[in-house]
C-alpha positions in Angstrom: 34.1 -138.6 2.2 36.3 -136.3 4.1 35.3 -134.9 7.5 37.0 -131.2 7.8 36.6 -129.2 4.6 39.0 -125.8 4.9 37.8 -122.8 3.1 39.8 -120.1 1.3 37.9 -116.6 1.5 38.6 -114.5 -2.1 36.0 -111.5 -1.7 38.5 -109.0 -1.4 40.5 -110.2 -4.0 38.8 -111.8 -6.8 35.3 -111.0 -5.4 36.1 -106.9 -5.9 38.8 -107.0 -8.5 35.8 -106.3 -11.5 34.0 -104.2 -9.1 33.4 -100.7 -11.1 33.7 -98.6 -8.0 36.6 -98.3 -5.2 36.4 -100.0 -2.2 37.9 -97.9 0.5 40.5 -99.0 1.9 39.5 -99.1 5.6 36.5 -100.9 4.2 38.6 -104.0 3.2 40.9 -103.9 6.2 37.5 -103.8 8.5 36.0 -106.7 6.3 38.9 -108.5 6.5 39.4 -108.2 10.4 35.5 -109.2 10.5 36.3 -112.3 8.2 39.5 -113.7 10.1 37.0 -114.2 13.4 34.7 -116.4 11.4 37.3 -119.7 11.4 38.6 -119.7 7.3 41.6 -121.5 6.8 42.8 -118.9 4.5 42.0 -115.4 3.2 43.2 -114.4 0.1 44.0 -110.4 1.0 44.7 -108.7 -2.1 47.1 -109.0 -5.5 50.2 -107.6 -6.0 49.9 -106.2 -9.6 50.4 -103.3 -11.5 47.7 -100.5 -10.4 46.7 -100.0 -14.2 45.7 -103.2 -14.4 43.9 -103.5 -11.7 42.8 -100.3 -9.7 40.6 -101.7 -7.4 44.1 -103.2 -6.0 46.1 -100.6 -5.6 46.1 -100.0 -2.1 47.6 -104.1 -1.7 51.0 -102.5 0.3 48.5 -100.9 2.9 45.5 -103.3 3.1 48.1 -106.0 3.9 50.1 -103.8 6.6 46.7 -102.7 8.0 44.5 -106.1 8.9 44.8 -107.4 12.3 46.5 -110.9 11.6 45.3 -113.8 13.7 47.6 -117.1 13.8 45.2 -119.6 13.3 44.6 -117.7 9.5 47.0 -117.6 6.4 46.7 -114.6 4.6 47.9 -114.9 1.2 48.0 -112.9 -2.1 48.3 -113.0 -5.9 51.6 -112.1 -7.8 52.0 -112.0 -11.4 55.4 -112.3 -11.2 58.9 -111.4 -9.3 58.2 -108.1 -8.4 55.0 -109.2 -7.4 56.5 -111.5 -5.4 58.7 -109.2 -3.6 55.9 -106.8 -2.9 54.2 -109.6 -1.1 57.2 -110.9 1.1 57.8 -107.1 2.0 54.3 -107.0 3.0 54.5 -110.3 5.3 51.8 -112.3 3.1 51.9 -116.1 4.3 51.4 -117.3 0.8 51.9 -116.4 -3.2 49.0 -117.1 -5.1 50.3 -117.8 -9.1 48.2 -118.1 -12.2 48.3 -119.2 -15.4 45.4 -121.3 -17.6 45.9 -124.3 -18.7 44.0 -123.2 -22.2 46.7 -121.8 -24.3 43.9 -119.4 -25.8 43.0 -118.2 -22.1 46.5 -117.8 -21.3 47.5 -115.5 -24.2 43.9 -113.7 -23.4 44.2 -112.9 -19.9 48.0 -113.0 -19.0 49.2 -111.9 -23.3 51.5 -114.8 -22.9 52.2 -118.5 -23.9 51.8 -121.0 -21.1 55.7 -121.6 -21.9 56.2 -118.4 -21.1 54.3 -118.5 -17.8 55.6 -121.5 -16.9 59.0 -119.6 -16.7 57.8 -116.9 -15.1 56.4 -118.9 -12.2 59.4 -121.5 -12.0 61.6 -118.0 -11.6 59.6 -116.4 -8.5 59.6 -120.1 -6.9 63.3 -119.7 -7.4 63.8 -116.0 -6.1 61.3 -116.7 -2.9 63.5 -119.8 -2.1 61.4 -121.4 0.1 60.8 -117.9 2.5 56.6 -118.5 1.8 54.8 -121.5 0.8 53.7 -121.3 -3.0 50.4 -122.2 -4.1 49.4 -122.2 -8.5 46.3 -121.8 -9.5 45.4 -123.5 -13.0 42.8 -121.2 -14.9 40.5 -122.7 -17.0 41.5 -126.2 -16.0 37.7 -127.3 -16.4 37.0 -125.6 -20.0 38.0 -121.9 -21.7 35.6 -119.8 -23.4 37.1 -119.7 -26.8 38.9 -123.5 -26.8 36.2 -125.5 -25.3 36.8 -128.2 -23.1 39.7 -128.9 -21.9 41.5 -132.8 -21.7 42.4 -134.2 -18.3 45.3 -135.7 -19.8 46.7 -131.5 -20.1 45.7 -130.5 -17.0 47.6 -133.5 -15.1 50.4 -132.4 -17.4 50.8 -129.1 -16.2 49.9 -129.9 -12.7 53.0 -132.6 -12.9 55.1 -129.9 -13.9 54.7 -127.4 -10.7 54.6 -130.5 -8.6 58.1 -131.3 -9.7 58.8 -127.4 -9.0 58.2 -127.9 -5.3 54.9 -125.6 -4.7 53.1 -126.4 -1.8 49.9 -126.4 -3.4 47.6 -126.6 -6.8 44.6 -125.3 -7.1 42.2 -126.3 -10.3 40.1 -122.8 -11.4 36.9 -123.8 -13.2 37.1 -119.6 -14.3 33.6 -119.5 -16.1 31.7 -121.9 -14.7 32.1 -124.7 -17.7 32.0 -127.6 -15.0 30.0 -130.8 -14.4 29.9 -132.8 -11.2 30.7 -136.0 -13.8 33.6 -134.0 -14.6 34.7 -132.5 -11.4 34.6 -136.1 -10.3 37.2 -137.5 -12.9 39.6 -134.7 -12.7 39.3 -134.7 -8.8 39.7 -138.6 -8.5 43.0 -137.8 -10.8 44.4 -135.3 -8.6 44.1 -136.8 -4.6 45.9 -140.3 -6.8 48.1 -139.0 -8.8 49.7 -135.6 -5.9 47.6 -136.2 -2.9 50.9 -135.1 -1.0 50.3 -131.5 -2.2 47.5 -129.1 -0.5 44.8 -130.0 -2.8 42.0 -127.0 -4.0 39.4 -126.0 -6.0 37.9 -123.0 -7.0 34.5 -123.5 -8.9 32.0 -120.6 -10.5 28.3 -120.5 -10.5 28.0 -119.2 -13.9 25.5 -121.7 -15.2 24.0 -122.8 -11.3 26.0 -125.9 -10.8 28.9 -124.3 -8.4 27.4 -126.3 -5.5 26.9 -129.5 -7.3 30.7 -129.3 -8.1 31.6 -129.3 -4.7 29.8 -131.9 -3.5 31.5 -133.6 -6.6 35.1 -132.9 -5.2 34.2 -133.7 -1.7 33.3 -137.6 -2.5 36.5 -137.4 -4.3 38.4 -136.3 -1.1 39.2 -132.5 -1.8 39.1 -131.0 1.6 39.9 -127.4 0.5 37.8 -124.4 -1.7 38.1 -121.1 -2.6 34.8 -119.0 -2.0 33.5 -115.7 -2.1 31.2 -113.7 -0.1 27.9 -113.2 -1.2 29.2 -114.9 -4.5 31.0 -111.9 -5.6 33.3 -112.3 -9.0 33.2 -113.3 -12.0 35.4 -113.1 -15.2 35.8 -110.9 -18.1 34.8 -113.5 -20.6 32.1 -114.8 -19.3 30.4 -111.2 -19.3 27.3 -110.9 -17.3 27.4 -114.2 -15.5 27.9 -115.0 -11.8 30.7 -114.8 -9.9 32.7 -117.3 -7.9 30.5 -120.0 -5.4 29.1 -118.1 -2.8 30.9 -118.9 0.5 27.9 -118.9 2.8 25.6 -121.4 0.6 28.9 -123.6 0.3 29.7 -123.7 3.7 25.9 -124.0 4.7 25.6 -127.0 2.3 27.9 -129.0 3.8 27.4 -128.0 7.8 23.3 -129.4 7.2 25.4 -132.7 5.9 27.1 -133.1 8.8 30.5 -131.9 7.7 33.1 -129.5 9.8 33.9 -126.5 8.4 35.2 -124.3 11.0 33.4 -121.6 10.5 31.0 -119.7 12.1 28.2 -119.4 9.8 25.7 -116.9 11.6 28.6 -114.3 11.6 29.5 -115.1 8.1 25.8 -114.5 7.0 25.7 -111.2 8.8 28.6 -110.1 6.9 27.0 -111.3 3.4 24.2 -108.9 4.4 26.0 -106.2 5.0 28.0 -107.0 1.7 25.5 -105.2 -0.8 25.9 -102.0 1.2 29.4 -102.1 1.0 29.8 -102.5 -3.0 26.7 -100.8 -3.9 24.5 -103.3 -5.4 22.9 -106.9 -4.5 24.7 -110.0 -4.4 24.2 -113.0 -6.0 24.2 -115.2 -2.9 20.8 -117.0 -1.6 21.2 -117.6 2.0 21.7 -113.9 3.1 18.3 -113.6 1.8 16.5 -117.4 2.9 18.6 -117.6 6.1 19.4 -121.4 7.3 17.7 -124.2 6.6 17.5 -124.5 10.4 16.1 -121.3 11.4 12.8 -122.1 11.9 9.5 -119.7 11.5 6.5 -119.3 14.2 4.1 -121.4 13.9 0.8 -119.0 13.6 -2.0 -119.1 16.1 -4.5 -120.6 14.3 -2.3 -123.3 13.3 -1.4 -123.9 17.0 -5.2 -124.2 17.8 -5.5 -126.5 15.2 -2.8 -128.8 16.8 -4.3 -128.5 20.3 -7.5 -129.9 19.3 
């Protein structure tokens, strides 16, 4: 089991990207500024998409050229595409973020193309950026789609092969809606760290159906040393309506800090942001240690209980 697990922070992104009301955009730049003191490895600032699309978003250009950057943190976005791409490189992101799902159903869903197609799009923005940022794809619904069921390892390692030989710096398997099981995880994970171990490893699991945590711990034994998370567990996806979001980044992190492992960040500040997170978007948030605190922070013992042990 690894000792350093590195965390990717996606609230502003993915965490407020189905939010029905606006964030302001000061809002995100201070949440962002408060998140790069708490030690993440990466923060994943915004996407680069069309505004229609995506209102919540629209403001990526000036988010971007607002945060206070800090060196030990990559900030990185999401691009669809080449002009996505560009936006990001004129706005000084670290990183590209590129999706497409590994279900051709999900795929032809979510991005209203084939995998063929996305393939294409993605091997033509690694072309155009030519090495200027690292590029990191994301495989959607690597662990199971919605409509197609679950999905064989045997495709996922296909596809992951494939933008391996393309020269990205990094994969990361997206279990979108939460179809996941640590038995699972494990296999696919073990498959991964053997078969392109040289490549920056992550995964990003959901809570949908309460096992996000159980996945992780699944991953880890495997050696996967890096996750996305989201504050407060913010997220979710369209076709898994009503369901949890992404893993909540404070339970994760807390999770593995009470076994022992190093995460780098500094959890007291992170659960003081999670509190403050439900203010900010308007409503409560699914995550459980904003509410328990640690597992560490222990109550007074009453008086008449400290009688009892005197005597």
């Amino acid at each position: 089991m690894p000792t350093r697990i590195f965390f990717n922070e996606v609230v502003t992104r993915d965490g407020f990207q189905n939010e029905p009301a606006f964030v302001e955009t000061a809002d995100k730049v201070a949440l962002i500024d408060e998140l790069s003191q708490c030690g993440f490895a990466k923060i994943e600032v915004t996407a680069f998409v069309s505004p229609k699309a995506i209102p919540m978003l629209r403001d990526a250009e000036e988010v971007m050229g607002r945060i206070t950057r800090r060196a030990a943190v990559q900030y990185t976005a999401l691009v669809p595409n080449v002009r996505g791409a560009e936006r990001a490189l004129e706005a000084r992101a670290d990183e590209l973020n590129l999706v497409m799902s590994v279900s051709q159903t999900h795929n032809l869903a979510n991005l209203r193309m084939t995998r063929e197609k996305s393939f294409a799009a993605i091997k033509e923005v690694v072309t155009q950026v030519n090495g200027q940022v690292p590029i990191n794809v994301s495989l959607s619904t690597a662990f199971g789609c919605p409509m197609q069921g679950q999905i064989e390892l045997n495709e996922v390692m296909d596809w992951a092969r494939r933008f391996a030989d393309l020269g990205v710096r990094g994969l990361t398997l997206c279990d979108t809606t939460g179809m996941a099981n640590p038995r699972q995880v494990r296999l696919f994970s073990d498959a991964v760290v053997s078969s392109l171990g040289r490549l920056e490893l992550t995964m990003h699991f959901h809570n949908t159906r309460g096992m996000g945590l159980a996945n992780v711990l699944a991953a880890v034994e495997s050696g996967i040393t890096s996750f996305d998370g989201s504050l407060g567990g913010l997220g979710g996806c369209p076709y898994a309506p009503g369901a949890s979001g992404n893993i909540c980044t404070e339970d994760t992190i807390h999770m593995l800090q009470t076994m022992g492992l190093e995460t780098g960040v500094d959890l007291e500040r992170l659960i003081h942001l999670a509190r403050a997170l439900p203010g900010l978007v308007g409503h409560p948030t699914p995550g459980q240690l904003a509410q328990a605190g640690r597992a560490c922070d222990l109550h007074p013992v009453p008086e008449h209980v400290k009688a009892m042990l005197t005597h």
